[in-house]
LOTOR-207797 format. One record per atom (N, C-alpha, C, O, CB): residue number from 1; residue in one letter; y, z, x. Coordinates in steps of 0.02 Angstrom, whole numbers, plus 32768, in hexadecimal, padded with zeros to 4 digits. Glycine has a CB too. Layout:
NUM/a/Y/Z/X
...
! end
This chain:
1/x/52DE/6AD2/5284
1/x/52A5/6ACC/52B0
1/x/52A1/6A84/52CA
1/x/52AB/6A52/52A7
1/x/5264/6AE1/528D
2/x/5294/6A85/5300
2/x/528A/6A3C/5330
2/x/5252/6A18/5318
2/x/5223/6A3E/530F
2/x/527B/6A48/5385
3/x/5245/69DF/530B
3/x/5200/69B6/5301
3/x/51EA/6994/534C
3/x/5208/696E/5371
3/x/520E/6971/52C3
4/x/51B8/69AD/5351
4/x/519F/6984/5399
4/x/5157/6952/538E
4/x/5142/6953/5354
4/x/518A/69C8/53DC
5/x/513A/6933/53B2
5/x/50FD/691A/53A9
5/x/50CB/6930/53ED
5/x/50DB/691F/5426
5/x/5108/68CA/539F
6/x/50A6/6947/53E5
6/x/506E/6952/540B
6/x/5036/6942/53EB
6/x/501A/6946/53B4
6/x/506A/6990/5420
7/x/502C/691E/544B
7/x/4FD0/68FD/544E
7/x/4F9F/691B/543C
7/x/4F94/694D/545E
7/x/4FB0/68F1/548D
8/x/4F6E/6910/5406
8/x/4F2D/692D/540A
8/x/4EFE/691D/543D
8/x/4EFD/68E5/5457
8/x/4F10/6920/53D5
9/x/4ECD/6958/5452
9/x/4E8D/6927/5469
9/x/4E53/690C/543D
9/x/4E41/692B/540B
9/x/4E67/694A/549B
10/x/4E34/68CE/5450
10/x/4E05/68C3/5407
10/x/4DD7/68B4/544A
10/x/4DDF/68B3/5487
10/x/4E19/6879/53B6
11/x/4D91/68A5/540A
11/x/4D50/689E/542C
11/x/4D42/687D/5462
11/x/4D20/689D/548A
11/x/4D29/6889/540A
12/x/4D51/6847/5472
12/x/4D3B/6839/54C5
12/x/4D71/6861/54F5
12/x/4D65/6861/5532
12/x/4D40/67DB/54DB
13/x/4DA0/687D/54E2
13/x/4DBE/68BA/5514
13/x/4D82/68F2/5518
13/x/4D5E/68F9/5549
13/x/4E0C/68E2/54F0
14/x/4D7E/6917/54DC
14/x/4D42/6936/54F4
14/x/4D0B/692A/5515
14/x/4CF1/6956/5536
14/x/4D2F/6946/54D4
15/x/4CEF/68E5/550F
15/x/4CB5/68CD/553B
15/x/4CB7/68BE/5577
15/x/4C86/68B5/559B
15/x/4C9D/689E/5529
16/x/4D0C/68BA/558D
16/x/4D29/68B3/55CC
16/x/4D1F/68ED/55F2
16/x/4D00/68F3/5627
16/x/4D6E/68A2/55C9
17/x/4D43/6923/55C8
17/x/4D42/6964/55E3
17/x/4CF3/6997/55D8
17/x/4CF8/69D2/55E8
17/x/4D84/6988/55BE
18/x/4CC5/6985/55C5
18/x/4C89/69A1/55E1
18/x/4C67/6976/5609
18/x/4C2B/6983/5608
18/x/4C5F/69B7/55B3
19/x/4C76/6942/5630
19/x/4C76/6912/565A
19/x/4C80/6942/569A
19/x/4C59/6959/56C4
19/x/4CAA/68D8/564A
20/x/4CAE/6947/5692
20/x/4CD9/697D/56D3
20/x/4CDC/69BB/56D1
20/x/4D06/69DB/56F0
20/x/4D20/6977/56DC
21/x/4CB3/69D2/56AE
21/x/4C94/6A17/569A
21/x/4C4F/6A28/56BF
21/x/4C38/6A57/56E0
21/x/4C86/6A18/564A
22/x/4C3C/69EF/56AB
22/x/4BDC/69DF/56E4
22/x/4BF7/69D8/572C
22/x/4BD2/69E9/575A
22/x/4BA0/6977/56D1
23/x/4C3B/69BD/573A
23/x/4C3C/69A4/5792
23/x/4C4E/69F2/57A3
23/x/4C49/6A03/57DE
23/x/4C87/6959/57B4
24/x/4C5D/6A15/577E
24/x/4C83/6A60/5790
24/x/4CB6/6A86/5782
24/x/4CBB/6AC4/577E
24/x/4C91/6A65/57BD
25/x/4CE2/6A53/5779
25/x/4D1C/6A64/574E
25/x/4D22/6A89/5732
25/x/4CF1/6A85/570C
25/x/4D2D/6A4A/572D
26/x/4D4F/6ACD/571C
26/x/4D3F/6AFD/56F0
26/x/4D72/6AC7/56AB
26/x/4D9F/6A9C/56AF
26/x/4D5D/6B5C/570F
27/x/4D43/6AEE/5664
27/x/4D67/6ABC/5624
27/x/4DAE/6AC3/5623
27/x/4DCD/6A8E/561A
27/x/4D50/6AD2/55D4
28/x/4DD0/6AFA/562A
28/x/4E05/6AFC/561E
28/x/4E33/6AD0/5654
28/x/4E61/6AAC/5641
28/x/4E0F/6B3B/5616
29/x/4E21/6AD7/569B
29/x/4E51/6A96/56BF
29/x/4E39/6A4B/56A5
29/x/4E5B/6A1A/569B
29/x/4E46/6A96/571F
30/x/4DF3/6A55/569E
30/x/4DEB/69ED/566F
30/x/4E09/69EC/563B
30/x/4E2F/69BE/562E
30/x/4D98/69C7/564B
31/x/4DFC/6A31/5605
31/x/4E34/6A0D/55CB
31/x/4E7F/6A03/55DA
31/x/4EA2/69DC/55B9
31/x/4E38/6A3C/558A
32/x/4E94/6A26/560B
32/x/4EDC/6A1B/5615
32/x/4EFA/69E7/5630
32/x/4F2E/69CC/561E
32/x/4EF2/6A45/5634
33/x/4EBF/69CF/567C
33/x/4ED9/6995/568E
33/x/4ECD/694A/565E
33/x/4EEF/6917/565D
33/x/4EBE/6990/56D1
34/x/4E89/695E/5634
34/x/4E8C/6930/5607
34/x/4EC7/6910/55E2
34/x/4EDC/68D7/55E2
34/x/4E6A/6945/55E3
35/x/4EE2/695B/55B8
35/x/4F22/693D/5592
35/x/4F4E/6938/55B8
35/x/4F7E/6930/5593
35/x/4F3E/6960/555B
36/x/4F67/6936/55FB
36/x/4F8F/6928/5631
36/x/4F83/68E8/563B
36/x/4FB6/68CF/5651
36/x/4F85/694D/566B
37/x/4F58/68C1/5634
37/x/4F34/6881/5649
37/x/4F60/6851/5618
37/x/4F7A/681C/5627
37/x/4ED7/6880/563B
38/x/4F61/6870/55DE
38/x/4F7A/6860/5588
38/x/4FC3/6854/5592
38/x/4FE4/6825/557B
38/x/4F6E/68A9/5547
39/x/4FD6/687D/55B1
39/x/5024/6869/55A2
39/x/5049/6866/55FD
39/x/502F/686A/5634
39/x/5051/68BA/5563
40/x/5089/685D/55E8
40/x/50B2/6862/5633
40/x/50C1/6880/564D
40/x/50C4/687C/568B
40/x/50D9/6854/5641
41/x/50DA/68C9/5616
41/x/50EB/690D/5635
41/x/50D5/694E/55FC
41/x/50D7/692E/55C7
41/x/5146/690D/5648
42/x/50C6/6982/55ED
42/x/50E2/69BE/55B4
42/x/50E2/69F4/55CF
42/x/50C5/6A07/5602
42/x/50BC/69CB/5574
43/x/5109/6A13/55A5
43/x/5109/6A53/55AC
43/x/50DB/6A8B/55AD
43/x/50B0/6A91/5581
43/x/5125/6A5C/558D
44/x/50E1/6AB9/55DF
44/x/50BD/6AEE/55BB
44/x/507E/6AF3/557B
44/x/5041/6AF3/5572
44/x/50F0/6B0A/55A5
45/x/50C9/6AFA/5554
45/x/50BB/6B04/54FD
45/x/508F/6ABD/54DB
45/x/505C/6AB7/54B9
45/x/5117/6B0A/54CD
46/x/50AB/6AA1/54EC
46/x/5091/6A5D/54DD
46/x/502A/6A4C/54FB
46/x/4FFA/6A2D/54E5
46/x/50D3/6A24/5510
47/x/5038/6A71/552B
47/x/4FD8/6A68/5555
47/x/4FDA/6A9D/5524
47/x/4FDF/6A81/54EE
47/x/4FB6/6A7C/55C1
48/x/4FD8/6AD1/551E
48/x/4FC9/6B12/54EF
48/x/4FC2/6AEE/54AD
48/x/4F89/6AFC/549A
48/x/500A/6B52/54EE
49/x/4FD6/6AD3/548D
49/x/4FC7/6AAE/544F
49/x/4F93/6A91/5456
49/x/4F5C/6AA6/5445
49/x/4FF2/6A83/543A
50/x/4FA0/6A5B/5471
50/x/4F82/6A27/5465
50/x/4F29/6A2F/5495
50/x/4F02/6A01/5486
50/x/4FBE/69E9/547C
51/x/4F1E/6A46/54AC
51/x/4ED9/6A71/54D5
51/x/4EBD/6A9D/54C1
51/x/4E83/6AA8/54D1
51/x/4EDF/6A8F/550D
52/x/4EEA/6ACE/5489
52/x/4ECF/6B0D/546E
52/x/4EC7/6B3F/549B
52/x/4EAA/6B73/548C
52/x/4E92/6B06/5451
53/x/4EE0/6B34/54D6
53/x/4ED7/6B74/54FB
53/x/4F12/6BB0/54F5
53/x/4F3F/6BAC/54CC
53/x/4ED1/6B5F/5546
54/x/4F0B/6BDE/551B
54/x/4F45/6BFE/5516
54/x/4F7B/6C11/5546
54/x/4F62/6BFF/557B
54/x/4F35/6C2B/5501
55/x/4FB0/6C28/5555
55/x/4FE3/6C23/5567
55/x/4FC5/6C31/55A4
55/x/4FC4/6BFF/55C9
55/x/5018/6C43/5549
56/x/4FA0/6C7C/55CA
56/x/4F7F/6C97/5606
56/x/4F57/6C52/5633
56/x/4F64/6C38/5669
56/x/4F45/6CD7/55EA
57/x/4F20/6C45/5600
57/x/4EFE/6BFA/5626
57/x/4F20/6BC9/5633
57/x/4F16/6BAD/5669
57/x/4ECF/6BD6/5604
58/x/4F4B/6BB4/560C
58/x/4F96/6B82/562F
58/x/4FAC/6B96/565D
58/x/4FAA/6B6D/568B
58/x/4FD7/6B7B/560C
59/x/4FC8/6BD3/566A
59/x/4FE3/6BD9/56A1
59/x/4FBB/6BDE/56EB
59/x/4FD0/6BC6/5720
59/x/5006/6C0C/5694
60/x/4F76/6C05/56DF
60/x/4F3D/6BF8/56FF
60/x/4F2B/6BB6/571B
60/x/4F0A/6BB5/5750
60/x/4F12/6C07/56D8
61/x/4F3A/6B8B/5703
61/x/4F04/6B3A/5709
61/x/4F3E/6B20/5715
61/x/4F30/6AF7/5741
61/x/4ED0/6B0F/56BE
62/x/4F6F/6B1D/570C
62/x/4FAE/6B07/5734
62/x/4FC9/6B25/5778
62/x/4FE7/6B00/579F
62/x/4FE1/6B11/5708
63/x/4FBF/6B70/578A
63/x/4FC9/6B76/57C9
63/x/4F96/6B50/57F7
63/x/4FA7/6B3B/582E
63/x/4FCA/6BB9/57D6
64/x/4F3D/6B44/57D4
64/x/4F13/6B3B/5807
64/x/4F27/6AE0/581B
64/x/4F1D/6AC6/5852
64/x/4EBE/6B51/57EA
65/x/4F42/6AC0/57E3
65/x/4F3E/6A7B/57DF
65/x/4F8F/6A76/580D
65/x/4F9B/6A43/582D
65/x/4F35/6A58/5781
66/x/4FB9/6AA7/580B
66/x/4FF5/6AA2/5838
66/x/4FDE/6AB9/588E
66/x/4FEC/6A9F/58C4
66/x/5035/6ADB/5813
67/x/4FC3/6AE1/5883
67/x/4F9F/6AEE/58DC
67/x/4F83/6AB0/58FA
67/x/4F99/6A9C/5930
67/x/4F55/6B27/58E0
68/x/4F4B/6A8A/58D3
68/x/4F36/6A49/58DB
68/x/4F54/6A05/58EB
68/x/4F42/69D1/5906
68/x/4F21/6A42/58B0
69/x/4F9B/6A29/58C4
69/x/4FCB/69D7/58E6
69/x/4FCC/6995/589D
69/x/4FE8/695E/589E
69/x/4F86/69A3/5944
70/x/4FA3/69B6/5864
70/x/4F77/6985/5820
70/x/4FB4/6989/5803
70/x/4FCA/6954/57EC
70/x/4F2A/69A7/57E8
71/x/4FE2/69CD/57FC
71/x/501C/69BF/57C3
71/x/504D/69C2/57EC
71/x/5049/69CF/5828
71/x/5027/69F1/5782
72/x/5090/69B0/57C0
72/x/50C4/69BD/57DC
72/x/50F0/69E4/57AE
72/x/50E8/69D1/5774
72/x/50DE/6985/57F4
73/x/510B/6A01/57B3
73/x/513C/6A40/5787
73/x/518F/6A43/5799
73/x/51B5/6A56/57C6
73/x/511C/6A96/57A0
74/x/5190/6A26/5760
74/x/51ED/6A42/5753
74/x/5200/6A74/5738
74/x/51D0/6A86/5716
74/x/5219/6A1B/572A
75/x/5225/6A94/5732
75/x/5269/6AD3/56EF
75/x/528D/6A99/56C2
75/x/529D/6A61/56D4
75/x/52C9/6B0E/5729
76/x/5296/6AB2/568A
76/x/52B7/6A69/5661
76/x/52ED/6AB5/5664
76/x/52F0/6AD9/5695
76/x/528B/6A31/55FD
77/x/5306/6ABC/563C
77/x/533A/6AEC/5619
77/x/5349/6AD9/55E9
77/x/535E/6AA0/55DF
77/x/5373/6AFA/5633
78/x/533F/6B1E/55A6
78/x/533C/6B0F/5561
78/x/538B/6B17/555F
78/x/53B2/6B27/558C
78/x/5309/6B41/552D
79/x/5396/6B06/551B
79/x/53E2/6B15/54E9
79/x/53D2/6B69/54E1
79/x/539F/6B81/54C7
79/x/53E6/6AE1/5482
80/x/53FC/6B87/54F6
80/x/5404/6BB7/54D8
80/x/53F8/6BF5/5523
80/x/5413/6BF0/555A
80/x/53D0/6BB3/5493
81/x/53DA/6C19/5513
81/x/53C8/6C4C/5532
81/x/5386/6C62/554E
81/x/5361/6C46/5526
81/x/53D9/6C6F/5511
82/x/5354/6C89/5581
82/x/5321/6C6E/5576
82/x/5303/6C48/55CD
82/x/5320/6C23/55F3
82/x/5334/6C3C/5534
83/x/52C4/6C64/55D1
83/x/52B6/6C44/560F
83/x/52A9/6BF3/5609
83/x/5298/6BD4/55D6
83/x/5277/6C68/562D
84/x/52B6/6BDB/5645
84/x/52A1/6B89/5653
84/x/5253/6B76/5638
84/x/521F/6B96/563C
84/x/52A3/6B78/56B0
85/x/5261/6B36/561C
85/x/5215/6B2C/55F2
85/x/51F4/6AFF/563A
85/x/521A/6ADE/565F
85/x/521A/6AEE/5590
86/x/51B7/6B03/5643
86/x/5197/6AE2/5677
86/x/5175/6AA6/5661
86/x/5149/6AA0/5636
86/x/516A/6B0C/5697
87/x/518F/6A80/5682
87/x/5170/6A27/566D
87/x/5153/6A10/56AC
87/x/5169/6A0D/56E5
87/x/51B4/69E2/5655
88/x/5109/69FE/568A
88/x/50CC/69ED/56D9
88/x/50C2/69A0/56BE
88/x/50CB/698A/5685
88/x/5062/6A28/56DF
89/x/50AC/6980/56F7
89/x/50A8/693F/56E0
89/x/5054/6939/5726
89/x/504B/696D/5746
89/x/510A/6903/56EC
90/x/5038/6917/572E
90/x/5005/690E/573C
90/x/5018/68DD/5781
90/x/502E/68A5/5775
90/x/4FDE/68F6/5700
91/x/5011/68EC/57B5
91/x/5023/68B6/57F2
91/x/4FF4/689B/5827
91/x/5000/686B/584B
91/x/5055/68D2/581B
92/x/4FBB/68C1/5828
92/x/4F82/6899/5840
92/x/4F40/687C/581F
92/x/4F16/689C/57FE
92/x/4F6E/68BB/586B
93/x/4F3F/6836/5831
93/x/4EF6/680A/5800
93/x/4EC8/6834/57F4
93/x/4EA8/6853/581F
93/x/4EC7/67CA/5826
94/x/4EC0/6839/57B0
94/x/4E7E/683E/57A0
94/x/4E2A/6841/57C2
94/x/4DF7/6862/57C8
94/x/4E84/6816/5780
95/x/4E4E/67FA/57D4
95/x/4E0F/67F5/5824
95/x/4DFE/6827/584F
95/x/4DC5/683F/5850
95/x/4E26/67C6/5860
96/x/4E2C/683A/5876
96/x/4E38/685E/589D
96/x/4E36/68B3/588F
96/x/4E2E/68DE/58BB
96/x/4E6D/6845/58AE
97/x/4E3D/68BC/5850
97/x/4E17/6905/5831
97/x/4DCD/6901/582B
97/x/4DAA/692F/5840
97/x/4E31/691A/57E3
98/x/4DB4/68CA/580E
98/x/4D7F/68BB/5800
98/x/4D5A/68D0/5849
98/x/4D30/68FC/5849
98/x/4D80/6874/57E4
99/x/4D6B/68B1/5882
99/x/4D4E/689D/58CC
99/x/4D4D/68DF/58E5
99/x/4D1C/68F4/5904
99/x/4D7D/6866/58FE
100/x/4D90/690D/58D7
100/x/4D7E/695F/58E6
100/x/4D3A/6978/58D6
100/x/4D15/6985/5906
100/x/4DAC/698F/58BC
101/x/4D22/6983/5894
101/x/4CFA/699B/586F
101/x/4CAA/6980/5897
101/x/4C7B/69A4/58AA
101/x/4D10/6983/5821
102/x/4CB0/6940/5898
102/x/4C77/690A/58AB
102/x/4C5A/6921/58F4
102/x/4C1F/692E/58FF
102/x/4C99/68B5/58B0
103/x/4C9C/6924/592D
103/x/4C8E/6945/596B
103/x/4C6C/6992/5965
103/x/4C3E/69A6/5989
103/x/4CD4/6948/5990
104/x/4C8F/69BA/592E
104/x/4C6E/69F8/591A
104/x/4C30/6A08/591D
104/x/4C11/6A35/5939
104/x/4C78/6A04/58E7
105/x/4C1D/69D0/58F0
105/x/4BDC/69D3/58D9
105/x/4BA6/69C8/590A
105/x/4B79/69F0/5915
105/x/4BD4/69A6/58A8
106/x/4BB2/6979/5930
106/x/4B93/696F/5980
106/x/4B7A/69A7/5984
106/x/4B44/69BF/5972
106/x/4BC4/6962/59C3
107/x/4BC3/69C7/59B1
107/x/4BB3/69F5/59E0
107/x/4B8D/6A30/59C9
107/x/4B76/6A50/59F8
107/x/4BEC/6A09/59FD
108/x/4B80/6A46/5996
108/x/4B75/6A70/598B
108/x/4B10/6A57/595F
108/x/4AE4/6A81/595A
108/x/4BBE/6A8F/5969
109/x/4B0B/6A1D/594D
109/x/4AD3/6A0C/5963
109/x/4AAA/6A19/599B
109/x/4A77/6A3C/599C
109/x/4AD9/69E1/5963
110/x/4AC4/69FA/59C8
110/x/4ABA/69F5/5A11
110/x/4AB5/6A2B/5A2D
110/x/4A99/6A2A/5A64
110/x/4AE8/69D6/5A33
111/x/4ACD/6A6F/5A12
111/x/4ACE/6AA7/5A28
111/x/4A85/6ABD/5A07
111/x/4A5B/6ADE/5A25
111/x/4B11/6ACD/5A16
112/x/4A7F/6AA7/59CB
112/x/4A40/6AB5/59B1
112/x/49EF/6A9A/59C6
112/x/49B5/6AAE/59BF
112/x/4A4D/6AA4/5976
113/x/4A0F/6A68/59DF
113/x/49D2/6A45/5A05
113/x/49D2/6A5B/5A43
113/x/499F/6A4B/5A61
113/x/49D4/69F9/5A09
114/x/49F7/6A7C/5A62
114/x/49F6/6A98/5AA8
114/x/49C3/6AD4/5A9F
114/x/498F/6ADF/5ABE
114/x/4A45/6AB2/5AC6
115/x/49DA/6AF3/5A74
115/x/49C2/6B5E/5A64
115/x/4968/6B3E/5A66
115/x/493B/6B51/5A8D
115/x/49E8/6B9A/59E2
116/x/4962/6AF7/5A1B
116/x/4917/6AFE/5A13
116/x/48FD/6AE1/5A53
116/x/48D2/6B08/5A68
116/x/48F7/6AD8/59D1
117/x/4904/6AB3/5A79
117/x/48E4/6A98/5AC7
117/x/48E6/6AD5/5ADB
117/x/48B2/6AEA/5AC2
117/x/490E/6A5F/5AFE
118/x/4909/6B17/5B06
118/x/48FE/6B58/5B0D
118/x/48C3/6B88/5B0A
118/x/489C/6BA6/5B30
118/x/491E/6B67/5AEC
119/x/48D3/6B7F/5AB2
119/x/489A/6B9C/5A9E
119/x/4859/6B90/5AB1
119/x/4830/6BB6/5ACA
119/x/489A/6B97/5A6B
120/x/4853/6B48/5A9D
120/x/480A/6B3C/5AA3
120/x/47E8/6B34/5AF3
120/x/47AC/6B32/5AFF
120/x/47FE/6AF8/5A7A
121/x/4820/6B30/5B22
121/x/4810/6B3F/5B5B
121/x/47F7/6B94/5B6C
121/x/47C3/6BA6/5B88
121/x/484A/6B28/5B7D
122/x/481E/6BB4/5B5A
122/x/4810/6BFC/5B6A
122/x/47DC/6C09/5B49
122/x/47B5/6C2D/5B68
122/x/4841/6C2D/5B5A
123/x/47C5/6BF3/5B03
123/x/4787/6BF8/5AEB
123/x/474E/6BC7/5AF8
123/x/472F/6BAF/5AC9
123/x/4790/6BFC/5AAF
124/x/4740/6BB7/5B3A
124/x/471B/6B7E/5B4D
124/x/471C/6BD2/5B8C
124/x/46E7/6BF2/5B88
124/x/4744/6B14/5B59
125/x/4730/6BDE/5B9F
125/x/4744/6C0F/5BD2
125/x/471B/6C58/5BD7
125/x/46FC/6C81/5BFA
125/x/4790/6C1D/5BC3
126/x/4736/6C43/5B92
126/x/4708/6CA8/5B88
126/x/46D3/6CA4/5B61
126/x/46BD/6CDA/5B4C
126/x/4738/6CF1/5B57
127/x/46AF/6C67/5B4D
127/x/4676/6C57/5B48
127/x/4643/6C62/5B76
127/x/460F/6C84/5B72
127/x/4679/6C27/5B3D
128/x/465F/6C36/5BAC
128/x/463B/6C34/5BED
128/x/4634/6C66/5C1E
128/x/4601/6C68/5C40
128/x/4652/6C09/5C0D
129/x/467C/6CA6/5C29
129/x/466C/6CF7/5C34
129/x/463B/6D0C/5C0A
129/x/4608/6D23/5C23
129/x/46A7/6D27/5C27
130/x/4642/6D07/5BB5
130/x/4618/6D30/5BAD
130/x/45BF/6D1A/5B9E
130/x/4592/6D3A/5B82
130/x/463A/6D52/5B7C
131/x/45BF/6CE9/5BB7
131/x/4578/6CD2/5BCE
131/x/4549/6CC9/5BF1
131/x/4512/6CAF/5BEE
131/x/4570/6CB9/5BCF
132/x/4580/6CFB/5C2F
132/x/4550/6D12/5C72
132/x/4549/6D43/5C64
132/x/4527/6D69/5C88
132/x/4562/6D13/5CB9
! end
């Protein structure tokens, strides 16, 4: 059997990742890009460890973070027999995920402050119909 070393996440990772849980983020892409943040590249198996998630949500939170342009994805090819192991490495700042989420939020504020100005217009409205 092979000996490898894999990253844990410890406590200010977690405090990182419900950080980015409040901006919107679903947990499973913050814990992933978290431990992505941690190292240079891993595998698959390796985010599956070390995140506790499972094999389905890896592959999940890696297509959405590969649509995004956030990871980048190779095929390594093992010894032996056996599909190509997938190694993601993380290629856009932190910042710049962060600034996704942040614009999210704006807008979708702003959307909220639009509906209540609305409201209270139309109910300024049908006050005044129904007071004649």
């Amino acid at each position: 059997m092979k000996d490898s070393e894999v990253k844990m996440l410890d406590e200010d990772d977690y405090i990182f990742i419900k950080a980015l849980s409040n901006l919107g983020m679903s947990r499973n892409t913050a814990t992933t890009m978290t431990y992505l943040m941690n190292v240079e590249e891993a595998s698959s198996r390796e985010i599956e460890i070390s995140t506790g998630l499972r094999q389905p949500e890896v592959s999940i939170v890696m297509r959405l973070m590969c649509n995004k342009f956030w990871v980048s994805m190779r095929s390594e090819k093992k010894s032996g027999k056996g599909r190509p192991m997938k190694i993601y490495s993380l290629t856009a700042p932190v910042d710049e995920i962060i600034s996704y989420y942040e614009d999210r939020v704006y807008k979708e504020s702003q959307a909220t402050v639009l509906a209540i100005k609305k409201l209270k217009v139309m109910s300024k409205q049908m006050s005044l119909t129904s007071s004649k």
